[in-house]
C-alpha positions as CSV (number, residue, x, y, z in Angstrom):
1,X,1.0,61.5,-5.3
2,X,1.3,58.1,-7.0
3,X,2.4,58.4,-10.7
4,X,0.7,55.9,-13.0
5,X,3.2,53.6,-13.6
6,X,3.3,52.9,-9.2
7,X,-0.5,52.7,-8.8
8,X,-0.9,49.2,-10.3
9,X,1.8,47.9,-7.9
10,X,0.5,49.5,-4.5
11,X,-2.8,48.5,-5.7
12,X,-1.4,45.0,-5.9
13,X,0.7,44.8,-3.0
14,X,-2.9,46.5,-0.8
15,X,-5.0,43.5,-1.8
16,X,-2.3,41.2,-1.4
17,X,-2.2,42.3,2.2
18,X,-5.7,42.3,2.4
19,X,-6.1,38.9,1.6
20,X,-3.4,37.8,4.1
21,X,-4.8,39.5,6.7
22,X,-7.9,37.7,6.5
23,X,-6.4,34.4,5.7
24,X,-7.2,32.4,8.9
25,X,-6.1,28.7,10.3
26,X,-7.7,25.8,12.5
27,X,-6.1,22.8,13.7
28,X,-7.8,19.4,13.3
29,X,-8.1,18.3,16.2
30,X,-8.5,21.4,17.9
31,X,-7.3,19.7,20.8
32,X,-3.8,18.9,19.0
33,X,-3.1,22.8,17.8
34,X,-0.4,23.4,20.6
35,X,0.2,20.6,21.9
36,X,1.8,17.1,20.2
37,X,-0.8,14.5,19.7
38,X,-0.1,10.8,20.9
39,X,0.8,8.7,17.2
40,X,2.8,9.3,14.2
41,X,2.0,8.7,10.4
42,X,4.3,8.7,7.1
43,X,2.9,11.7,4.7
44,X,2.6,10.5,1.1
45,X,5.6,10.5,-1.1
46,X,7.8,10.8,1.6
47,X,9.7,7.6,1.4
48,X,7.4,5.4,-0.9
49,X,4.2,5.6,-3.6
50,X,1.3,6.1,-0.8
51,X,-2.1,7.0,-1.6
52,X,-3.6,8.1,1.7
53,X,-7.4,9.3,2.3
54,X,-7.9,11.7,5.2
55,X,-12.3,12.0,6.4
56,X,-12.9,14.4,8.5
57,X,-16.2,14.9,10.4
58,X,-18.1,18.3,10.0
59,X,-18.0,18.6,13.8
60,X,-14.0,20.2,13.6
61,X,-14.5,22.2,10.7
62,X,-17.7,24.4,11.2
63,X,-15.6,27.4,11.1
64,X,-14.9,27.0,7.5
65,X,-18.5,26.5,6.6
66,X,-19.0,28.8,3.8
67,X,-15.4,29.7,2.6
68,X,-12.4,28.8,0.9
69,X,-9.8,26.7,1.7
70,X,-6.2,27.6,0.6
71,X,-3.6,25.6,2.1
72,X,-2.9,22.7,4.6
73,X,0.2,22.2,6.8
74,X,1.1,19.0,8.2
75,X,3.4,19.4,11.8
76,X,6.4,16.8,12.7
77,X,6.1,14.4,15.3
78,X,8.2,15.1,18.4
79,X,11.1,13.1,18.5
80,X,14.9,14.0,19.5
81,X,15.7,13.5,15.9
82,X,16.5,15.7,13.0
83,X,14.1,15.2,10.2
84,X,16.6,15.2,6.7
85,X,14.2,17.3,4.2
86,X,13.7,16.4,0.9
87,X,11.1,16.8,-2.1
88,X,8.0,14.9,-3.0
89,X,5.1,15.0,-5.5
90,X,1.8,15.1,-4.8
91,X,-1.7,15.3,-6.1
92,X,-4.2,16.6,-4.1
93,X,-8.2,16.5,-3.8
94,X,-10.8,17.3,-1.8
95,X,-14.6,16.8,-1.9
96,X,-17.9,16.6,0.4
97,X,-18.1,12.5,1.0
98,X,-21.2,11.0,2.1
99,X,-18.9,8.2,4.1
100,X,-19.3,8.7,7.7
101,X,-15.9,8.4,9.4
102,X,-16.7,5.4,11.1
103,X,-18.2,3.4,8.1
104,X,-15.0,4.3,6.0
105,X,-14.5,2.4,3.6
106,X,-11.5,0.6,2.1
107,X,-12.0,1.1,-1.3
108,X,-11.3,4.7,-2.2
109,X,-13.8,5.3,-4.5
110,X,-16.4,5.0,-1.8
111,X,-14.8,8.0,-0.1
112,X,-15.0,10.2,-2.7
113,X,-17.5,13.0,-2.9
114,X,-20.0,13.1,-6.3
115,X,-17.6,16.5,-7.3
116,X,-13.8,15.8,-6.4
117,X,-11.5,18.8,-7.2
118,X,-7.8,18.8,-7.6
119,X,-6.9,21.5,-5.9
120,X,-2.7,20.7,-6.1
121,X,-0.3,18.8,-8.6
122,X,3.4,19.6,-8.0
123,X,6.5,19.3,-6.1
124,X,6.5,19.9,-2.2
125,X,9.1,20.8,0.0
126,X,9.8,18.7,3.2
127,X,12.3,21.1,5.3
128,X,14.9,20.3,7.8
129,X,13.8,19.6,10.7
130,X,15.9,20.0,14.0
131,X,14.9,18.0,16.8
132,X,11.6,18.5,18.8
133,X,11.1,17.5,22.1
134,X,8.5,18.1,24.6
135,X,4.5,18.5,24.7
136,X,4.8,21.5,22.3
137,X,5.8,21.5,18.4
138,X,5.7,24.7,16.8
139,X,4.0,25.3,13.8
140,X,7.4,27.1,12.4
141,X,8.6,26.8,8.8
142,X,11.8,24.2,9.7
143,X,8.5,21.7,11.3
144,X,5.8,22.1,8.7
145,X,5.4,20.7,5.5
146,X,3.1,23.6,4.1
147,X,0.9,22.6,0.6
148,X,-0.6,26.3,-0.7
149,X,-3.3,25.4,-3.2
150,X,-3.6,26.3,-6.5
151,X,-6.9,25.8,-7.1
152,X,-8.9,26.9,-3.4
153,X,-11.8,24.7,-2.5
154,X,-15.3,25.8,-1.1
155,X,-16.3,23.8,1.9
156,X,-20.3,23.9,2.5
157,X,-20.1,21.7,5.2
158,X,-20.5,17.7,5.5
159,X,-17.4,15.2,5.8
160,X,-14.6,16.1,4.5
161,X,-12.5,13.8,2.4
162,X,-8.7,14.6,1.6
163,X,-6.8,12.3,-0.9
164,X,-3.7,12.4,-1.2
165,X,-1.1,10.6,-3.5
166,X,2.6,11.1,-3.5
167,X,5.6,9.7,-5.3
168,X,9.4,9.9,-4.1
169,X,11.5,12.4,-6.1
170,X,15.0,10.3,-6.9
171,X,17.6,11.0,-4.9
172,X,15.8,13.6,-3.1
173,X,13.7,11.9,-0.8
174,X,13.2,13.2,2.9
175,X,13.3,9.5,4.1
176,X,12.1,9.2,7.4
177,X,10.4,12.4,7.8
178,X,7.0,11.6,10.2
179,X,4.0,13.6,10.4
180,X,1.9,13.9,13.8
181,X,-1.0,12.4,14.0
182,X,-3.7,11.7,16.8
183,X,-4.7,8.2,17.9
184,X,-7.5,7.4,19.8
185,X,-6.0,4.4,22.2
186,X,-9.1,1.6,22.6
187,X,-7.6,-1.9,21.7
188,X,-9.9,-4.8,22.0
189,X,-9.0,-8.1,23.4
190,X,-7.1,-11.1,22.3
191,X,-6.3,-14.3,23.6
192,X,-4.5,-17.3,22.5
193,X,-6.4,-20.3,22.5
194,X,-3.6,-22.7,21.5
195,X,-4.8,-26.0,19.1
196,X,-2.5,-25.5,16.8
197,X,-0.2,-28.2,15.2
198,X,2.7,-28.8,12.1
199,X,5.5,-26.3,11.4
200,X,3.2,-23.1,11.9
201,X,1.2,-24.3,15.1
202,X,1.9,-21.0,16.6
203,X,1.5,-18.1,13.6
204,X,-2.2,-16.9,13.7
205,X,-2.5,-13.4,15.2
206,X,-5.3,-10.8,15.5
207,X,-4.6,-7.1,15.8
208,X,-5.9,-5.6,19.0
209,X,-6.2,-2.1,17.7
210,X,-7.8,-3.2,14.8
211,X,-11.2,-4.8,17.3
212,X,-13.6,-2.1,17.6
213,X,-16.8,-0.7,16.4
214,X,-17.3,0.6,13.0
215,X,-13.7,-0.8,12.5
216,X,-12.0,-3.6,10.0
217,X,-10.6,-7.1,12.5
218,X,-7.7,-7.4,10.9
219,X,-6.3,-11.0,11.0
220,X,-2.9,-13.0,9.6
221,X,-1.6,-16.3,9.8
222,X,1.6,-18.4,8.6
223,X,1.4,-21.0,6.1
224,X,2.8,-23.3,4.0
225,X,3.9,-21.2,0.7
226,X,1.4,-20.4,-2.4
227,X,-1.2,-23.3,-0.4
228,X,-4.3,-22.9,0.3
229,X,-5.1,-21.6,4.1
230,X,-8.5,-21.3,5.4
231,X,-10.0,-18.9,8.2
232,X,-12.7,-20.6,10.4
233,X,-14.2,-17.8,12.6
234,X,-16.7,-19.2,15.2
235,X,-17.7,-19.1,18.6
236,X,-14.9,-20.5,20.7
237,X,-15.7,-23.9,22.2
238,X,-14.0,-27.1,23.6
239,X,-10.8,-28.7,21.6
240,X,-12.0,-31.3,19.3
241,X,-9.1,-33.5,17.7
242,X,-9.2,-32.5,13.7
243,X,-8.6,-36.8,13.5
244,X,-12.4,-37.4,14.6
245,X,-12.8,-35.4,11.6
246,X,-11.0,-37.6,9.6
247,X,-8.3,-35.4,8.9
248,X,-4.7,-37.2,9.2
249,X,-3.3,-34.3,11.3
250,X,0.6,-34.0,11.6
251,X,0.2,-34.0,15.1
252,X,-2.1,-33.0,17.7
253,X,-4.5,-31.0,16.1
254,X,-7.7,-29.4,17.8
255,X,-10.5,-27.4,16.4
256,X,-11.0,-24.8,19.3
257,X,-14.1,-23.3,18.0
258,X,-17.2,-24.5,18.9
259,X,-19.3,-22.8,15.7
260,X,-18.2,-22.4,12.4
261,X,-19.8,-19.0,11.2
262,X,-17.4,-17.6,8.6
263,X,-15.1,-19.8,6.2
264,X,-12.9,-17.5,4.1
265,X,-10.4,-19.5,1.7
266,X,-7.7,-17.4,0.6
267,X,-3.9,-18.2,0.0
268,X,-0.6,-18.0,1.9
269,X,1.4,-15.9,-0.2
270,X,5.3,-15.6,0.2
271,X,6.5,-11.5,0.9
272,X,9.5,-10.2,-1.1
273,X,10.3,-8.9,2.0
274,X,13.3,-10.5,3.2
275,X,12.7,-9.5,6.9
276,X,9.8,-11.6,6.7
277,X,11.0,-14.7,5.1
278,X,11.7,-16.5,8.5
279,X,8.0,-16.2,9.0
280,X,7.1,-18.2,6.2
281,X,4.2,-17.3,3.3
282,X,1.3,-14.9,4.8
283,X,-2.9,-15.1,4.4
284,X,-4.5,-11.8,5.5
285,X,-8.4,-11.1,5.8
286,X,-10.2,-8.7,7.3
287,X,-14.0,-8.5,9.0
288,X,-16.2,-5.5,9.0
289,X,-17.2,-4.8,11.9
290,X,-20.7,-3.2,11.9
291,X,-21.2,0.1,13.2
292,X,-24.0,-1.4,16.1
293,X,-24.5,-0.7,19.3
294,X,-25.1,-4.7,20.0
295,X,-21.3,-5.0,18.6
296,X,-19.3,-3.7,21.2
297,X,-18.1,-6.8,24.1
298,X,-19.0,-9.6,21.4
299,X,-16.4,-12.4,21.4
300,X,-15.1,-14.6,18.6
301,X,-12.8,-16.8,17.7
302,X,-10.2,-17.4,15.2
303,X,-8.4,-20.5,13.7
304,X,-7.1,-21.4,10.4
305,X,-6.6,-24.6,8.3
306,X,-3.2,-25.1,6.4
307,X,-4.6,-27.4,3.7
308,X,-0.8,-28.5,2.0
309,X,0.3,-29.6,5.5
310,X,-3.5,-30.6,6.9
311,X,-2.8,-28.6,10.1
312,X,-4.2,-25.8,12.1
313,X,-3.2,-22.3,13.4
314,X,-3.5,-22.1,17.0
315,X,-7.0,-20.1,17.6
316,X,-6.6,-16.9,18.9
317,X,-10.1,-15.7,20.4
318,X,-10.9,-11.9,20.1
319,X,-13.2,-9.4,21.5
320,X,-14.6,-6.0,20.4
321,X,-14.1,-2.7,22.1
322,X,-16.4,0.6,22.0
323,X,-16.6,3.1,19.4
324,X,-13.9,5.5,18.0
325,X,-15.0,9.3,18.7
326,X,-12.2,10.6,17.5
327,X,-14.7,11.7,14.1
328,X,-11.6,10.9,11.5
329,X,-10.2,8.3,9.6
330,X,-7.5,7.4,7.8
331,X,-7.1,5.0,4.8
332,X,-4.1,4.0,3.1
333,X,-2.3,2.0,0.4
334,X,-0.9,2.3,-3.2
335,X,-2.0,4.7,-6.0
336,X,-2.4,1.5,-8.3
337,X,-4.3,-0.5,-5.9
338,X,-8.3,0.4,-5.3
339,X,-8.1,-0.7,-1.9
340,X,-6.1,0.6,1.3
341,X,-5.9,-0.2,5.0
342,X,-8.5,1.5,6.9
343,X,-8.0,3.4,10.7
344,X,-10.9,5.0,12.3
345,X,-8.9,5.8,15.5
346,X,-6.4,7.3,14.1
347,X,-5.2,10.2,11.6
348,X,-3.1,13.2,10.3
349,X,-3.4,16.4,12.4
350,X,-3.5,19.1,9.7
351,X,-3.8,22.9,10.1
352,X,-6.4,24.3,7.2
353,X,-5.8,27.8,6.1
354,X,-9.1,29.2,4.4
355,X,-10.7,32.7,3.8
């Protein structure tokens, strides 16, 4: 027979082996839990200040309907590589969004359910990893970067949203350390038009992967530094010289669109990258693309107006691809910023743990 100072302890130790023995997993996407999915992302903290938003369609998680997660695990990438480990910190929340995956949005705020709950604040381990190679990455200590809640959350169903920030830990930061991540592999269409003329005749660009339903266009062009830069999106037409217009053009200049739909001014703004100072100063804008049937196959076109040297981008005309049905999205950017870069084709595979 126990005596009474025991009891508490084997009582202790019996429902602490209760509870792990009803702990169970799922690997989103289900399709991913044994095998390595096609893409790779950073996890926050790792290497830099990231502030990353995970949705996740009720579609791979109605086997926690009704209980409690307690942990997630993030799985290396393969790659003959050894992963260095380090430390990071992280905040974590969950909540019940309202966004559907494929009308993410890139403001974070949007994603958020009406009752967010921190469910971890600390310091996380990121192991050493040896090399992984092959279709298969086990889900063993020296691959995982395993996050055990302190506070568990109740999932009742609906989208799941999982934000994330992390911050490097000086002198202890894993580095290059890359977390699988399934990508869903539709890129739209994008050819150049040509038209351009001046010092930056050949510097506008469209991201292919960036072209399809429910998705951000993602668009960039080279300019002359802190001037103004103008993106004409249109129908694409015939080349009309940009000196008919009366615009005394540093060349031979041609406007290759044949509507002008959109006119977005913004600024080409010079990177403190130094990789990217060959390139010259950098404009950025994006297009929403509506979540339509009626949008997948249309065409557009691209140009942009350098107003400092009077001169146009070539045009690069684009067209959009089908929908994403991969039911996730990822969105990323800084903790200070309220905005981040959104994917809806590609994202983290985690493994939940819940009760």
């Amino acid at each position: 027979m126990p005596n009474q100072t025991t009891t508490p302890l084997l009582i202790a130790l019996s429902i602490t082996a209760t509870l792990h023995a009803q702990a169970q997993q799922i690997v989103v996407p289900a399709t991913r839990a044994t095998t390595d999915a096609t893409s790779h992302l950073w996890l926050p903290g790792a290497a830099n200040d990231v502030r990353q938003q995970t949705l996740i369609g009720e579609s791979h998680l109605t086997a926690m309907i009704g209980k409690t997660i307690h942990a997630i695990e993030f799985r290396r990438t393969a790659a003959d590589e050894i992963y260095t480990g380090g430390l990071a910190n992280m905040v974590i929340a969950l909540s019940t969004s309202t966004q559907s995956t494929l009308e993410a949005s890139s403001t974070f705020a949007n994603n958020i359910g009406s009752a967010p709950q921190q469910v971890f604040t600390g310091t996380v381990t990121f192991p050493t990893s040896p090399p992984a190679t092959g279709a298969t990455v086990a889900w063993s200590p020296d691959n995982i970067v395993r996050i055990q809640f302190t506070t568990p959350f109740s999932y009742i169903g609906g989208r799941l949203c999982l934000d994330v920030t992390g911050t490097p830990i000086a002198g202890q930061s894993p580095g290059w350390w890359m977390a699988d991540a399934e990508f869903e592999d539709i890129p739209g269409t994008v050819t150049n038009l040509g038209g351009g003329c001046g010092p930056h005749a050949n510097s506008s660009f469209v991201a292919e992967y960036s072209l399809m339903v429910g998705g951000y266009a993602k668009m960039f062009a080279y300019g002359s530094p802190d001037g103004l830069a103008i993106a004409a999106i249109g129908q694409p037409g015939s080349p009309v010289p940009l000196s008919i217009l009366g615009f005394a053009t540093p060349g031979n200049c041609n406007l290759m669109l044949g509507t002008l739909d959109i006119l977005v001014p913004t600024i080409f703004l010079t990177s403190p990258d130094p990789l990217a100072a060959p390139f010259g100063a950098r404009a950025d804008f994006e297009l929403k693309i509506p979540n339509v049937p009626g949008a997948q196959g249309l065409t557009l076109a691209t140009q942009w107006f350098d107003w400092t040297q009077l001169a146009t981008t070539n045009a690069v005309e684009w067209t959009i691809t089908s929908t994403p049905t991969i039911d996730m999205a990822a969105v990323e950017g800084h903790p200070l910023e309220t905005n981040g870069n959104v994917s809806i084709h590609q994202a983290h595979v985690i493994r939940f743990e819940y009760q």
